[in-house]
PDBQT receptor file of N, H, CA, C and O in Angstrom, charges set to zero:
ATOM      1  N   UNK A   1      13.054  17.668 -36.280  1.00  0.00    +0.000 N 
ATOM      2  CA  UNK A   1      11.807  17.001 -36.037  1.00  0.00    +0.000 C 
ATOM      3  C   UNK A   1      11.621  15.909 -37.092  1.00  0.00    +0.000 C 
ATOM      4  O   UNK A   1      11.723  16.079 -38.307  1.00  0.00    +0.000 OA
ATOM      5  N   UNK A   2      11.314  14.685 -36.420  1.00  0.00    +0.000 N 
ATOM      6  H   UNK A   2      11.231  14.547 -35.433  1.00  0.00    +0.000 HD
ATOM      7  CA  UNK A   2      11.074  13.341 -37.544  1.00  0.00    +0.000 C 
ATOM      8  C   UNK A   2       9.585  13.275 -38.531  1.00  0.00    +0.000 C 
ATOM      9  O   UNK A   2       8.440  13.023 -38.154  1.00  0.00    +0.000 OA
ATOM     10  N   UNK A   3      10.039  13.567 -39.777  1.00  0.00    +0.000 N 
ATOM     11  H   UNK A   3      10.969  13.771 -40.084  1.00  0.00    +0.000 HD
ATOM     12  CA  UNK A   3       8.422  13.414 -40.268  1.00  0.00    +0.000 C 
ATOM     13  C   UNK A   3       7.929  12.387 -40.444  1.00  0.00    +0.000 C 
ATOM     14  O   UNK A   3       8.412  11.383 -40.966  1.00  0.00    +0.000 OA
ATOM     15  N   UNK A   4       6.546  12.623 -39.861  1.00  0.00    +0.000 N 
ATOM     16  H   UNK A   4       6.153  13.439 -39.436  1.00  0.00    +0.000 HD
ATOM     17  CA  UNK A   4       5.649  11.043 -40.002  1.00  0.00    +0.000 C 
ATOM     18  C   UNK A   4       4.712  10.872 -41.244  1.00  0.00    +0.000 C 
ATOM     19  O   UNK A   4       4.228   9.813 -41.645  1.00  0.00    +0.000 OA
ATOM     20  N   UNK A   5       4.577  11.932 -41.693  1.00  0.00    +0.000 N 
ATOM     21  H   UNK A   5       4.970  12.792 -41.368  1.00  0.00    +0.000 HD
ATOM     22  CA  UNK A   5       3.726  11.974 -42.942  1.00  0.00    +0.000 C 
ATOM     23  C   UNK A   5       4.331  12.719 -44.293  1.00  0.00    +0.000 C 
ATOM     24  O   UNK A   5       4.003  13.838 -44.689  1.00  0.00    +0.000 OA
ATOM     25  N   UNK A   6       4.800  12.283 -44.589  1.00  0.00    +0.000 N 
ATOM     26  H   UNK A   6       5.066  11.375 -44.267  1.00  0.00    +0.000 HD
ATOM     27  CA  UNK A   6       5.403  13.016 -45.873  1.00  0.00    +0.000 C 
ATOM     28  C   UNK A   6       4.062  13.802 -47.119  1.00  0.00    +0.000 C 
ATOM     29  O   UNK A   6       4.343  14.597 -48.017  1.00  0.00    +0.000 OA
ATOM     30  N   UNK A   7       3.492  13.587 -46.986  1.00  0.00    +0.000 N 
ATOM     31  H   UNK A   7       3.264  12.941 -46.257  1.00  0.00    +0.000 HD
ATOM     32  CA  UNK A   7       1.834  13.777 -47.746  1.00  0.00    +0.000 C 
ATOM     33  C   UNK A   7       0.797  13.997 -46.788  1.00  0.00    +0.000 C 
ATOM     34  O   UNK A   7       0.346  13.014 -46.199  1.00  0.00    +0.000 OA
ATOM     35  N   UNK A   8       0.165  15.614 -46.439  1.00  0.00    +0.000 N 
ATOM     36  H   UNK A   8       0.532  16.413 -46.917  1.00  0.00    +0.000 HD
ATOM     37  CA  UNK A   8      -0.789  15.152 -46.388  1.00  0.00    +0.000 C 
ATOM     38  C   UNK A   8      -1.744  16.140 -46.732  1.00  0.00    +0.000 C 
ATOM     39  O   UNK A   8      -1.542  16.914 -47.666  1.00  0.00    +0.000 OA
ATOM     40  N   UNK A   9      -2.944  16.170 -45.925  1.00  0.00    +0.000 N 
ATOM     41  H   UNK A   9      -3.109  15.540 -45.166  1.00  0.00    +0.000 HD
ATOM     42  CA  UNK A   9      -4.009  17.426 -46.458  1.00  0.00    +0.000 C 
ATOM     43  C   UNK A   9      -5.594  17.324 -45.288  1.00  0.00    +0.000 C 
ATOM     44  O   UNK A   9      -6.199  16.460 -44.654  1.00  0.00    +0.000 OA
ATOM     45  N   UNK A  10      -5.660  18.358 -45.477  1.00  0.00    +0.000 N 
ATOM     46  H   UNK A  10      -5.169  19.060 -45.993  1.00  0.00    +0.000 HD
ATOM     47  CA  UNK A  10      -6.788  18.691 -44.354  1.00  0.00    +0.000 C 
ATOM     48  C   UNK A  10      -8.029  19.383 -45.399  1.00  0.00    +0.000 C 
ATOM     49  O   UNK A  10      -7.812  19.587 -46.593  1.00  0.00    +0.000 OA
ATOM     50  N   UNK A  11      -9.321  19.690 -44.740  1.00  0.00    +0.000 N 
ATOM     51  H   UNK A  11      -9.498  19.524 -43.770  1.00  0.00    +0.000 HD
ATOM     52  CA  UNK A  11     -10.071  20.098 -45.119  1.00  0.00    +0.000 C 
ATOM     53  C   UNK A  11     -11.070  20.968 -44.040  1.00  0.00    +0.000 C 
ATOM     54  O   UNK A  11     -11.386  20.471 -42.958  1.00  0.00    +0.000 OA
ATOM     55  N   UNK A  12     -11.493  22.212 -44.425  1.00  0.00    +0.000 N 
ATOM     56  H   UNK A  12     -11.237  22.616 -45.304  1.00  0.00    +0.000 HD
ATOM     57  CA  UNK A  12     -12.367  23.206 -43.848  1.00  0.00    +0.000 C 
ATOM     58  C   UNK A  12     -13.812  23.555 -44.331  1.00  0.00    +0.000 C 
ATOM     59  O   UNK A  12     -13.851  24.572 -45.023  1.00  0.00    +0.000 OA
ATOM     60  N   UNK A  13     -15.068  22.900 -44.106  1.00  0.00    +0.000 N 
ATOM     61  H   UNK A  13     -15.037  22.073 -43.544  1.00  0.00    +0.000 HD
ATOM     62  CA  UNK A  13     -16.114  22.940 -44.520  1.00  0.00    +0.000 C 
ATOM     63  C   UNK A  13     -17.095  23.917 -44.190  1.00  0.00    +0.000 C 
ATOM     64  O   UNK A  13     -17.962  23.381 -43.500  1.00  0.00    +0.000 OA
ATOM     65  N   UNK A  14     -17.344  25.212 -44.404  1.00  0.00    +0.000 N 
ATOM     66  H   UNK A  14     -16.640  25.647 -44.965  1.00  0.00    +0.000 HD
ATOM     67  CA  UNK A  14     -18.411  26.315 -43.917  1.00  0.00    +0.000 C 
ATOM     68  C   UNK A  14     -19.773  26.247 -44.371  1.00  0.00    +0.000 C 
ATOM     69  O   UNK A  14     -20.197  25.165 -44.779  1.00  0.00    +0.000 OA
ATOM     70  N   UNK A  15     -20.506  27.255 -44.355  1.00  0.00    +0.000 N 
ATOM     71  H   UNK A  15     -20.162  28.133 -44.024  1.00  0.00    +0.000 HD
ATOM     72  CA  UNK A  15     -21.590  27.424 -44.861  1.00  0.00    +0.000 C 
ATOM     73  C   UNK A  15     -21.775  28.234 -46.047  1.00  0.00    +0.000 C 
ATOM     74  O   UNK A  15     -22.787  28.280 -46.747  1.00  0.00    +0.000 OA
ATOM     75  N   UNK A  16     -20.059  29.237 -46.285  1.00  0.00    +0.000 N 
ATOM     76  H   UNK A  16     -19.237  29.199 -45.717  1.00  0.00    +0.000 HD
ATOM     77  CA  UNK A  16     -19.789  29.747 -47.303  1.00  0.00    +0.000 C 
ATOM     78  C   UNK A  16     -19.488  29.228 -48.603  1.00  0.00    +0.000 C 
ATOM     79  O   UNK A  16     -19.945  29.438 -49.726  1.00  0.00    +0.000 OA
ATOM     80  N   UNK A  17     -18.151  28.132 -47.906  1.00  0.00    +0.000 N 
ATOM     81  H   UNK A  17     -17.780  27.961 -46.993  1.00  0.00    +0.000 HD
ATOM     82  CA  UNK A  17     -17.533  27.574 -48.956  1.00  0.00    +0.000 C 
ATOM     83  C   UNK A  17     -16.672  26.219 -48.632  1.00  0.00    +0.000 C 
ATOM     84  O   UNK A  17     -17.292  25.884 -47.623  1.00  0.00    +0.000 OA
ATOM     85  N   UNK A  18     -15.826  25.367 -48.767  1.00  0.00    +0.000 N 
ATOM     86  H   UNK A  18     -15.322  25.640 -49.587  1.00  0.00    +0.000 HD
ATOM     87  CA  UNK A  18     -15.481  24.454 -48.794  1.00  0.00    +0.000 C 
ATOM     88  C   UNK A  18     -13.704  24.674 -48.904  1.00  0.00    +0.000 C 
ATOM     89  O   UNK A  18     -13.476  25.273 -49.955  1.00  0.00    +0.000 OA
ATOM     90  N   UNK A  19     -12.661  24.432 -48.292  1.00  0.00    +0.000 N 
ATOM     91  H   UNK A  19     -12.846  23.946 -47.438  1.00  0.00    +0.000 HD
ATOM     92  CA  UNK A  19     -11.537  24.681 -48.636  1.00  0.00    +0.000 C 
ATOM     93  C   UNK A  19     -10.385  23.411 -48.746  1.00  0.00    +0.000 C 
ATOM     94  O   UNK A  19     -10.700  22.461 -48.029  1.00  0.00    +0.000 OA
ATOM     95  N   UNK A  20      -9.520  23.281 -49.264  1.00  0.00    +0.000 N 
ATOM     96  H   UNK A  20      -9.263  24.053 -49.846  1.00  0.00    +0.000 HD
ATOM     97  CA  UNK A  20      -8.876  21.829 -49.378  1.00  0.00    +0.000 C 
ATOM     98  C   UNK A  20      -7.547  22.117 -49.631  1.00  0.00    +0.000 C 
ATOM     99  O   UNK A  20      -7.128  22.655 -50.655  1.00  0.00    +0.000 OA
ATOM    100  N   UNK A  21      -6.603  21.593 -48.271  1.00  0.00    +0.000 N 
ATOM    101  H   UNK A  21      -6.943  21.156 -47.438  1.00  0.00    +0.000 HD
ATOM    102  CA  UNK A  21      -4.687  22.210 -48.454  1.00  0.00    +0.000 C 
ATOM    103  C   UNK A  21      -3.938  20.769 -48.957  1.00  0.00    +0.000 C 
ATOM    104  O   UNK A  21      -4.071  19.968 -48.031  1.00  0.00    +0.000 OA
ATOM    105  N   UNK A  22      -3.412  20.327 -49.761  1.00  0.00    +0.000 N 
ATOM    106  H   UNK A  22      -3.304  20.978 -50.512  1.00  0.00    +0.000 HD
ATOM    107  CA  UNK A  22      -2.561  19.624 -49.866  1.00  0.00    +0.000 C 
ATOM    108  C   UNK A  22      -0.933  19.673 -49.487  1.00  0.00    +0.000 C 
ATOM    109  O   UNK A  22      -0.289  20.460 -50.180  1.00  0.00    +0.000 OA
ATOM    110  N   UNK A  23      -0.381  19.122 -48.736  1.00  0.00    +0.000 N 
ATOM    111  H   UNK A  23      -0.905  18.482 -48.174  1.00  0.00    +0.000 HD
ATOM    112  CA  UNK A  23       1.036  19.321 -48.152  1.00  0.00    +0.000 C 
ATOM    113  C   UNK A  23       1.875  18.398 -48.692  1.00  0.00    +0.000 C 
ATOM    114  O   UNK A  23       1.647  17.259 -48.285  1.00  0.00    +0.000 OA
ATOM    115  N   UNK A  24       2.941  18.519 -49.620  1.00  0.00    +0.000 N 
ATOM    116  H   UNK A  24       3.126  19.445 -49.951  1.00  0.00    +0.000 HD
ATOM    117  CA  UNK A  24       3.764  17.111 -49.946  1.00  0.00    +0.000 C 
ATOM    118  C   UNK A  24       5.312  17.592 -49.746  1.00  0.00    +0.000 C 
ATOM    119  O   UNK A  24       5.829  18.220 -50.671  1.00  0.00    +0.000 OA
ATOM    120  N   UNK A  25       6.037  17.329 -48.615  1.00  0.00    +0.000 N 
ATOM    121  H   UNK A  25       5.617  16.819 -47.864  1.00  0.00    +0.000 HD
ATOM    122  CA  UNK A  25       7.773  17.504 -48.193  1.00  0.00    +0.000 C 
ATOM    123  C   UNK A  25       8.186  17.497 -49.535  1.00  0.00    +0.000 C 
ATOM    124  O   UNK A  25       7.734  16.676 -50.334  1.00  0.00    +0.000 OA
ATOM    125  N   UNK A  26       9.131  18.473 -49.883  1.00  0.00    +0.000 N 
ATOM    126  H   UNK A  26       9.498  19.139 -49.234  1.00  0.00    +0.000 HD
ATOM    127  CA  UNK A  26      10.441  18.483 -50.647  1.00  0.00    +0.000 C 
ATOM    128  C   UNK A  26      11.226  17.500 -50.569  1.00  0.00    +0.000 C 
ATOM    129  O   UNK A  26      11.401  16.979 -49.468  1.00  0.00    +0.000 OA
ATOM    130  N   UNK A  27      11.871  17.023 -51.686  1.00  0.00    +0.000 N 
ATOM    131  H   UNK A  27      11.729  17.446 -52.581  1.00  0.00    +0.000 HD
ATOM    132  CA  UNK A  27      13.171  16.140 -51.040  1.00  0.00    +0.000 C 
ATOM    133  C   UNK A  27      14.181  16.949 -51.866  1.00  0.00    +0.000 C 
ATOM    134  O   UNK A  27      13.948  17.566 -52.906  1.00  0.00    +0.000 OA
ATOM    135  N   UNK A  28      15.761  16.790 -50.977  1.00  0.00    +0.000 N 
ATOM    136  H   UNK A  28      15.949  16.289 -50.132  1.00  0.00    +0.000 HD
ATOM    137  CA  UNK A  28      16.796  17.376 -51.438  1.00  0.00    +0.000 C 
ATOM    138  C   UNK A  28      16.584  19.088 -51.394  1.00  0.00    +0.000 C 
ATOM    139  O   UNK A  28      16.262  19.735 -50.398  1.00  0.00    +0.000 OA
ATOM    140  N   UNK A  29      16.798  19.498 -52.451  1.00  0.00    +0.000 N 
ATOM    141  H   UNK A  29      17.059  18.972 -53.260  1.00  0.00    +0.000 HD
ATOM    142  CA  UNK A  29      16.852  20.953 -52.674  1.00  0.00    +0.000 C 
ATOM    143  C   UNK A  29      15.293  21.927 -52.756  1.00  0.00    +0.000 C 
ATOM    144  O   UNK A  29      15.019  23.115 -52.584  1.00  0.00    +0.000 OA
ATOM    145  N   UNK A  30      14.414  20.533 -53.156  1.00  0.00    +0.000 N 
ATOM    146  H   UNK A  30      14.636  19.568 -53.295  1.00  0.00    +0.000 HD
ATOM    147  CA  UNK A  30      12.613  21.070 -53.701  1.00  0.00    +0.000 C 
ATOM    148  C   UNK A  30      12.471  21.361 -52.589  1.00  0.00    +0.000 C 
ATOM    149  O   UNK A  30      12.975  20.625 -51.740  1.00  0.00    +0.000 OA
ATOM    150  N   UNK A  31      11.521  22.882 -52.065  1.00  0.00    +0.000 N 
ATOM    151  H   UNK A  31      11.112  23.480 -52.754  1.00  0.00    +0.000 HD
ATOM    152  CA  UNK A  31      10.896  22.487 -51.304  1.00  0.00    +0.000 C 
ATOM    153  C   UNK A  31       9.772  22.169 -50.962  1.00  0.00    +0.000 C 
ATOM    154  O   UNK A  31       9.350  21.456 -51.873  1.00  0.00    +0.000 OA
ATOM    155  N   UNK A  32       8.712  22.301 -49.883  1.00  0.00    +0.000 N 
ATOM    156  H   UNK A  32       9.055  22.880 -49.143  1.00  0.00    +0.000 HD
ATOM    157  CA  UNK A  32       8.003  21.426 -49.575  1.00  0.00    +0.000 C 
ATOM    158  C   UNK A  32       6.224  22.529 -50.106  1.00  0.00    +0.000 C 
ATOM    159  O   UNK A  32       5.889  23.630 -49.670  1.00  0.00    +0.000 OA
ATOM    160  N   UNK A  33       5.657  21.845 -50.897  1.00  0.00    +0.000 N 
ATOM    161  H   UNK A  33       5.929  20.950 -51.251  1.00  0.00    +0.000 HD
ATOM    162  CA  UNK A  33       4.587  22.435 -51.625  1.00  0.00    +0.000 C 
ATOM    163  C   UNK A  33       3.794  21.978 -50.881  1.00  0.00    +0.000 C 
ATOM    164  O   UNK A  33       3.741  20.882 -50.322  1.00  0.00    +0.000 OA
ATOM    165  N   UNK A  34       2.750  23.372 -50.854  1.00  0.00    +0.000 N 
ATOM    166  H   UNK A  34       2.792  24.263 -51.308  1.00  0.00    +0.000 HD
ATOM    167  CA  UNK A  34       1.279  23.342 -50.287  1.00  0.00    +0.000 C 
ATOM    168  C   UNK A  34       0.523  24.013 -51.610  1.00  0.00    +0.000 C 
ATOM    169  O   UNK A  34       0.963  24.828 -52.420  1.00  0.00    +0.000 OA
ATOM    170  N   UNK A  35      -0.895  23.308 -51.522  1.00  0.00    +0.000 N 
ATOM    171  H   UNK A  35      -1.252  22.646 -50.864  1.00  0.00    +0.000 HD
ATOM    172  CA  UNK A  35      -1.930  23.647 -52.788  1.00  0.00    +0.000 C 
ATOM    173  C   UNK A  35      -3.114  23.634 -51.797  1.00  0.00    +0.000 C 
ATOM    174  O   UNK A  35      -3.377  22.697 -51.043  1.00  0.00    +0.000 OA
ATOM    175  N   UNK A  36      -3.854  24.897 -51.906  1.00  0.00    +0.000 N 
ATOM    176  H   UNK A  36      -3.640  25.657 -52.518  1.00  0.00    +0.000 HD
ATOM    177  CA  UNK A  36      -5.209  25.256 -51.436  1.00  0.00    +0.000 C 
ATOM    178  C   UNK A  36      -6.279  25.375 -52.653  1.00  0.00    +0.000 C 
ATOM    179  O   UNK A  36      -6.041  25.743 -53.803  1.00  0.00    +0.000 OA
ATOM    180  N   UNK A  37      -7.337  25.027 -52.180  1.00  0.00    +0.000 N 
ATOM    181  H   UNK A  37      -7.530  24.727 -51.246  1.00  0.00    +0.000 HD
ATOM    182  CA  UNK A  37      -8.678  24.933 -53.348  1.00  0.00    +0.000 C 
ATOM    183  C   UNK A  37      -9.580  25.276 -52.792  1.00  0.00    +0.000 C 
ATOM    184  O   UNK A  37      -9.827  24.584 -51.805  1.00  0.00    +0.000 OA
ATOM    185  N   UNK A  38     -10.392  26.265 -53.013  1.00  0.00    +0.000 N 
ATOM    186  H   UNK A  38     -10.191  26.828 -53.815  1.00  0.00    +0.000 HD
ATOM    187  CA  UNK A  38     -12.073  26.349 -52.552  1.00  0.00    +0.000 C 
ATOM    188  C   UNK A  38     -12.453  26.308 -53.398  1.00  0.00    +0.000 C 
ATOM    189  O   UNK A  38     -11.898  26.564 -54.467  1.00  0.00    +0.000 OA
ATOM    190  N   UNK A  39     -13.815  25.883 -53.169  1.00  0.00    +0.000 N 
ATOM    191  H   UNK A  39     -14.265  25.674 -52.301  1.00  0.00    +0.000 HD
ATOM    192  CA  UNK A  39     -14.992  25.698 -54.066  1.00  0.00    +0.000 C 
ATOM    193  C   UNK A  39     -16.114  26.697 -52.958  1.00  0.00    +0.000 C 
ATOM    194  O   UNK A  39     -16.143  26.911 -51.746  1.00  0.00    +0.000 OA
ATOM    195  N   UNK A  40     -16.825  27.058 -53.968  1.00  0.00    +0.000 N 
ATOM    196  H   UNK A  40     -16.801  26.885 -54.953  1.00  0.00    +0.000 HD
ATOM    197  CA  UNK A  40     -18.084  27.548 -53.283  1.00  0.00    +0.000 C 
ATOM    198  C   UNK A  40     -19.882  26.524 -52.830  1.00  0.00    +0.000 C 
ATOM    199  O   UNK A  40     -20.449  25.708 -53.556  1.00  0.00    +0.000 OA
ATOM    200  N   UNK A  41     -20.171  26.846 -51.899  1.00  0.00    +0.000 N 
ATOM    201  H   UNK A  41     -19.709  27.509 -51.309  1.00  0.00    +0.000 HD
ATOM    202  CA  UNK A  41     -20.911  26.366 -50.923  1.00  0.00    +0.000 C 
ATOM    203  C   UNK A  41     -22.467  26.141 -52.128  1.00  0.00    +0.000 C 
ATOM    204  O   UNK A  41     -23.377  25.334 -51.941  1.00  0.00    +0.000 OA
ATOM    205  N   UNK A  42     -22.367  26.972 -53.127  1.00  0.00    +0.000 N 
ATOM    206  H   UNK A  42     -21.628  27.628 -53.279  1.00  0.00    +0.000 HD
ATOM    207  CA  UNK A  42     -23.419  26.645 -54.290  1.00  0.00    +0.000 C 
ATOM    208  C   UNK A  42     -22.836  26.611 -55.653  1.00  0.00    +0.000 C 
ATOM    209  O   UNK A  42     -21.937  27.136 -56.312  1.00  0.00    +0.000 OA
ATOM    210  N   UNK A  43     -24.357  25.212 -55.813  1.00  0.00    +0.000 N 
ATOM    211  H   UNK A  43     -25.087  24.786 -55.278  1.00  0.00    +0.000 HD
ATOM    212  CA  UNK A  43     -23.853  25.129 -57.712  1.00  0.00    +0.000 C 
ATOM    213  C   UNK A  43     -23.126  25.747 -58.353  1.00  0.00    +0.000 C 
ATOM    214  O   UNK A  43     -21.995  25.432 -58.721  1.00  0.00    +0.000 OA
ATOM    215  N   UNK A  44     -23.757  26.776 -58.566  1.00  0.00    +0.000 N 
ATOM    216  H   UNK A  44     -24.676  27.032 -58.266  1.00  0.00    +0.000 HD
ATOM    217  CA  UNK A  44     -22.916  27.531 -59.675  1.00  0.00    +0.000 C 
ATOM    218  C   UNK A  44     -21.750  28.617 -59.493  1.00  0.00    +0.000 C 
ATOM    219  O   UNK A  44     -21.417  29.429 -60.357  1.00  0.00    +0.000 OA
ATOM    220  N   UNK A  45     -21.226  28.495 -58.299  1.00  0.00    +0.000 N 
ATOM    221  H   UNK A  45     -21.497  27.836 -57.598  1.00  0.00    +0.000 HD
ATOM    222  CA  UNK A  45     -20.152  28.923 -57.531  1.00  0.00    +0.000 C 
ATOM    223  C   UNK A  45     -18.815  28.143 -58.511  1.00  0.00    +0.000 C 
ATOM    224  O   UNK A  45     -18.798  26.964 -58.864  1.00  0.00    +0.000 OA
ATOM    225  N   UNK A  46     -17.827  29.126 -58.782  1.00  0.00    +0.000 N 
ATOM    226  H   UNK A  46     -17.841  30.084 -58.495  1.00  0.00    +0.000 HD
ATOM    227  CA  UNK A  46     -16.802  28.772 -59.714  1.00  0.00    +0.000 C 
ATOM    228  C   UNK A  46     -15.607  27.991 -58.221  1.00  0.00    +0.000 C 
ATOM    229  O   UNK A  46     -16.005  28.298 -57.097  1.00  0.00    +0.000 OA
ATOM    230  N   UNK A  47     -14.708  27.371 -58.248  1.00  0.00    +0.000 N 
ATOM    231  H   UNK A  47     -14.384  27.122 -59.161  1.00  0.00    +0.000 HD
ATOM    232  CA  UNK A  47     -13.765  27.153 -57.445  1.00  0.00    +0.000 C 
ATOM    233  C   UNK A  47     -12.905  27.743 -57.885  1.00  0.00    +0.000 C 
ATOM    234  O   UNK A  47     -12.795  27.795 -59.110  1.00  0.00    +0.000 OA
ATOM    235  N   UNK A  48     -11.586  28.686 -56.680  1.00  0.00    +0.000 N 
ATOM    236  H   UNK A  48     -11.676  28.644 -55.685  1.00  0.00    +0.000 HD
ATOM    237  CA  UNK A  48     -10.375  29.267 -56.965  1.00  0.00    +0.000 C 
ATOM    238  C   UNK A  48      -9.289  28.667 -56.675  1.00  0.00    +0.000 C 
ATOM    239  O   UNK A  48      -8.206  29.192 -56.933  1.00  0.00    +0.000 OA
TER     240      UNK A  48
């Protein structure tokens, strides 16, 4: 399959919390990393 995006990232917005995936292809031997983040839906909600 031909990739068209070598980078990218989506986002999921609730009423709970907020979530954020980053996708960036491997090249060669690396492979291909994903990074997830939530934050919480209030102030003083820590992000994991």
């Amino acid at each position: 399959m031909e990739v068209m995006h070598p980078r990218c990232a989506g986002i999921d917005i609730s009423k709970k919390d907020a979530k954020v995936c980053v996708r960036v292809q491997g090249r060669g031997a690396r492979a291909t990393a994903s990074t997830v983040t939530t934050w919480g839906a209030m102030t003083g909600q820590n992000w994991t």
